[in-house]
N, C-alpha and C positions, 0 to 999 in steps of 0.2 A: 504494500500500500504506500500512497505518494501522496500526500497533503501537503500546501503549498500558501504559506503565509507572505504576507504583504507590510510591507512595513507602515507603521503610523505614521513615520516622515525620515526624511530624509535631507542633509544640503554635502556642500564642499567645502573644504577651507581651503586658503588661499594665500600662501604665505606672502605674496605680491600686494596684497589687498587683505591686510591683517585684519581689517575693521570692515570686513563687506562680508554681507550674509546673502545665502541663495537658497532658504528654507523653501522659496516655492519653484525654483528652477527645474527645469524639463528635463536637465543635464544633469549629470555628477561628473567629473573632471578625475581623472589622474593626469598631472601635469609637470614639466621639467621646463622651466625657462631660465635662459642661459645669458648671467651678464659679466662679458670681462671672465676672471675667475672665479665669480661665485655662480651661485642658483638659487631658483626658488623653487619650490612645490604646491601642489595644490592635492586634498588628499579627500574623498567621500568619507562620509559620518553616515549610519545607517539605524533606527531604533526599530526594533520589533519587540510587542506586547510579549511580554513573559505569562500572561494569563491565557492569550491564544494558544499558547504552545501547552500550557497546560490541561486548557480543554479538549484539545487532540488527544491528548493520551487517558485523558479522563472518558471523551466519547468513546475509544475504542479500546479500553481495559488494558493498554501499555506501557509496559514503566520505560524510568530515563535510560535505563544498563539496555533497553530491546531499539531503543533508537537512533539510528544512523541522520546527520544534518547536514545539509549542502547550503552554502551562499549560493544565488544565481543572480549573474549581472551580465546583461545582453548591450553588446559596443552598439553605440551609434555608426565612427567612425573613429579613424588613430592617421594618425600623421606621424613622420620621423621615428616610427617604433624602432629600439635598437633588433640586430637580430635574435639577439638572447637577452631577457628579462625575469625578473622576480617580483611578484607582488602579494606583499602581505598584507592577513586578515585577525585584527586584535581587539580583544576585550576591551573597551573603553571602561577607562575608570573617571568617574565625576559626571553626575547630571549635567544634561543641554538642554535649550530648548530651540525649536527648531526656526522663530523667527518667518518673515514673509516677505522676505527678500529675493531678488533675481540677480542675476550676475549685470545684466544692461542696466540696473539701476543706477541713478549717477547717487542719490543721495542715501543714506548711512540707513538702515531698519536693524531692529532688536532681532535678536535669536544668535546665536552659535558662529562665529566666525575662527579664523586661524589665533586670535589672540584671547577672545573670549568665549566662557562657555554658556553666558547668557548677556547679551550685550546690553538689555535693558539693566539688569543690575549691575551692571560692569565687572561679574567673576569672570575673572581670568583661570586661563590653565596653567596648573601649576608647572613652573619654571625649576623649582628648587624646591629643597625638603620635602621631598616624595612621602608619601604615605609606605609604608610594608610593601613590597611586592608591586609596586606601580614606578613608570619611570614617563618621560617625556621625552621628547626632542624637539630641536628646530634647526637649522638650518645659517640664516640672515635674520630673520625675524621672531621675537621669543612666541610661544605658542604652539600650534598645532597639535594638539590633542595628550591626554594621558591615559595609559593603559596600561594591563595588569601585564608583568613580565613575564611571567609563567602560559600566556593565553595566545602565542603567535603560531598561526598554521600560514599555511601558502603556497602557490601555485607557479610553477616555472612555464614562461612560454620561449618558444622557439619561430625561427624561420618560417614563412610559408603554413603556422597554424593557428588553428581557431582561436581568436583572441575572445573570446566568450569568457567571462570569471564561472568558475563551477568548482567552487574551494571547500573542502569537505573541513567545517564548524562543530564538529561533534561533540568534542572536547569542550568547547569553549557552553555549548546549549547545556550541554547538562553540569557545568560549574554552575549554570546560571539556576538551576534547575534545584540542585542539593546545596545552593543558598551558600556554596565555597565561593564565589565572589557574585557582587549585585550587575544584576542586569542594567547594565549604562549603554547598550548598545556594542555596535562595530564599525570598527574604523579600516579601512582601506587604501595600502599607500606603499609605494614602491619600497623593496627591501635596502634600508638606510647605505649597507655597503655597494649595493645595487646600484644605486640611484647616482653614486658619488664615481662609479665607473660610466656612467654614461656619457658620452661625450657632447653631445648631440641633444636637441630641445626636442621633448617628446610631448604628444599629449594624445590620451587615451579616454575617448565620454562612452560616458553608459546613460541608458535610457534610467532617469528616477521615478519617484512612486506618482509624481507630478504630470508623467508623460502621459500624452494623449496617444498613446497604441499600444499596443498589447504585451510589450517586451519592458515592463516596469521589473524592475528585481524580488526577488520572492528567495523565503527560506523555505526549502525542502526539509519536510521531516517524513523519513521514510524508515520501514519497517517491512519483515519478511513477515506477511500473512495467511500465508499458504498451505492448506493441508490435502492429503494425497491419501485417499480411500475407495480403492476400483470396486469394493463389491463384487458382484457376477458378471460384470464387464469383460469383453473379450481385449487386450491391448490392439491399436493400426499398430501396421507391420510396412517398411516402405514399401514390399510387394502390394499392398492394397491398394498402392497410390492413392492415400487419403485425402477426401474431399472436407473442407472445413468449411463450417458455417455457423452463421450465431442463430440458434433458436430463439425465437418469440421479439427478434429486434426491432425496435420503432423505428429507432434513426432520429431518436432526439432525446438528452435528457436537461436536466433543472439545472444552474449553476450550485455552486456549492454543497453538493448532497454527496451522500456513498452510495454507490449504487451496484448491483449485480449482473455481468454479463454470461450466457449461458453458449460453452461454447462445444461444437458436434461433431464429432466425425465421422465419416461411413462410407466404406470402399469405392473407390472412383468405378470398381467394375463388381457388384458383387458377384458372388459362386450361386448357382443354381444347385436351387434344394425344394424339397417337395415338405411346400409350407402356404398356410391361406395367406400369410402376411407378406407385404411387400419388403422384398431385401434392401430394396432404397428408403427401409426406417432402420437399419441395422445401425445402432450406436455401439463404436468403438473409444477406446478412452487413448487421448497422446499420452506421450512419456514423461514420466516425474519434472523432466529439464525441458517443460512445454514455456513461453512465455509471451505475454503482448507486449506490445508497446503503440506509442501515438504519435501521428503527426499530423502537421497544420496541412488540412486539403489543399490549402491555395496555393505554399509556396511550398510543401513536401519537406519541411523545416521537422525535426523531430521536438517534438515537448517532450514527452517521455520515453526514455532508450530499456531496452533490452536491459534485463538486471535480476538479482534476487529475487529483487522486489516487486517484480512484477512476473512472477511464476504464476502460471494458470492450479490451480486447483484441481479436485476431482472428487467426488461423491458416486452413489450408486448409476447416478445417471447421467453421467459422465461429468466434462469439464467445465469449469466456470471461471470467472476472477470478478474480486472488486474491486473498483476504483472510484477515486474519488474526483469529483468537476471542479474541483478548486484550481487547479494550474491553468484551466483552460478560460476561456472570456466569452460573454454571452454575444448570441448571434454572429457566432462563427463556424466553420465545418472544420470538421476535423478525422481523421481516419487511423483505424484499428488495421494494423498488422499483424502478424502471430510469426514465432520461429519454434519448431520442433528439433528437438535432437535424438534422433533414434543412431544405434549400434552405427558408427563407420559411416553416418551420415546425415545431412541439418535442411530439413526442408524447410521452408521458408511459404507464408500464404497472404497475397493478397488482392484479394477477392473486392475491392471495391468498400470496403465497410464505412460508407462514409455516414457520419452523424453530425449533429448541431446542438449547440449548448441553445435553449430557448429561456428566455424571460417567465 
């Protein structure tokens, strides 16, 4: 199962623009601008509800040790990317507030900027005298965020790949979770020895919670739900060249619900046998390593990849999986793939399954 939260808010800091807040900007910035021999950075700040996350595991009866967490931040667009980078994702330590600021603003608004962590009150982020287990940095300018020392994951990219953030948080959700440090959000920002090799003015935007399309960043909390019970089922064999298909499918479900998909198989040729019943209702069950996944009809874009987590199921009457409409956005299509792995070889189905998130 793949549930898919949304941040309360989000901005950038901006160590060029120490006093500029972008609480309602459409952007989030990773940035390297280059003067002479120094630099500045600009670094996203990201909050999500510690209560949301709670009620996911409350709705579906699973603790913090059964959950796997992913950061997801989809690029606008990057310019002067070096060919190899590092960018880090850390526990923010010290309340923000998020401010209603744009970056084209010419005049000053309250909320969370590179110097402070709420600019109506004028707290600042700590520069010095760290609290236990929290440290800061900057750069040129004092600021830019404080975070717990112990709480840095991170993501290497490379040449010629996906520059998509998909940074697995796991560690840091469930500090958040067993109350070992407070939920102050996450902060995202080039790796400081990183950042200090790069030669070159980079800048990397991700779509924020502000954006008007459907590529706003979300945390993934995923878990293995899967259980595997054939009953009197006979198993497909790849000699039956099996046919798959979802039983009882509308081709549309609610946004944000859980919902159950029923899925079929039954020989592409069946055997003749002396029976009143038709052999084209013969349900066979796929292999324990059966799985969906999802993508956007329009542009063939995957939202949900092949995974654990998305193992197909099985019961007396054959296969099923749940999923839930929370990653996906209402009034759009979207379509169900399947891969099977049977003995020495991985069939792959897809038959068209296309659905719509409806209002």
């Amino acid at each position: 199962m793949i549930v898919a939260i949304k941040p309360y808010y989000d901005a950038t800091l901006y160590e060029a623009y120490p006093d500029k807040n972008t609480g309602l900007d459409e952007i989030l910035e990773i940035q390297k601008t280059i003067s002479g021999s120094s630099y500045a950075e600009s670094r996203p700040i990201l909050y999500f509800n510690t209560e949301d996350i709670t009620r996911v595991l409350a709705a579906n009866a699973v603790s913090a040790s059964q959950i796997s967490c992913s950061l997801i931040m989809n690029t606008v667009q990057m310019s002067e990317v070096p060919l190899a980078y590092n960018i880090q994702v850390l526990a923010v330590s010290g309340s923000w507030t998020n401010g209603t600021g744009k970056f084209a603003d010419t005049e000053l608004s309250g909320g969370v900027t590179w110097a402070y962590r709420a600019g109506e009150s004028d707290i600042l982020w700590r520069t010095s005298s760290f609290t236990a287990g929290t440290t800061g940095s900057y750069n040129v300018s004092p600021g830019g965020g404080n975070w717990y020392t112990g709480s840095v994951v991170s993501q290497s990219f490379s040449f010629k790949q996906n520059n998509d953030l998909n940074v697995n948080v796991t560690s840091i959700v469930r500090s958040w979770l067993t109350g070992s440090i407070y939920n102050d959000g996450l902060l995202v920002k080039l790796n400081n020895v990183n950042a200090a090799d790069i030669l070159t003015p980079t800048n990397i935007q991700f779509y924020s919670s502000d954006t008007h399309t459907v590529y706003g960043p979300s945390l993934f909390i995923q878990w293995a739900n899967n259980v595997f019970t054939t009953g009197s089922l006979s198993p497909a064999t790849v000699n039956d060249i099996p046919v798959v298909y979802l039983h009882g499918f509308r081709g549309e479900f609610k946004p944000d619900v859980t919902t159950r998909c029923f899925v079929r198989s039954r020989p592409m040729y069946p055997r003749k046998t002396f029976t009143q019943n038709s052999s084209y209702i013969t349900v066979l069950y796929l292999p324990a390593n059966s799985y969906y996944r999802i993508l956007d009809a329009h542009t063939n874009e995957v939202i949900i990849d092949y995974s654990e987590f998305t193992k197909l199921s099985c019961d007396g009457e054959g296969n099923y999986f749940d999923f839930s409409t929370t990653p996906l956005y209402p009034e759009r299509f979207y379509r169900f793939e399947f891969k099977a792995e049977f003995t020495g070889s991985t069939l792959y189905y897809d038959n068209d399954f296309i659905f719509k998130i409806v209002n």
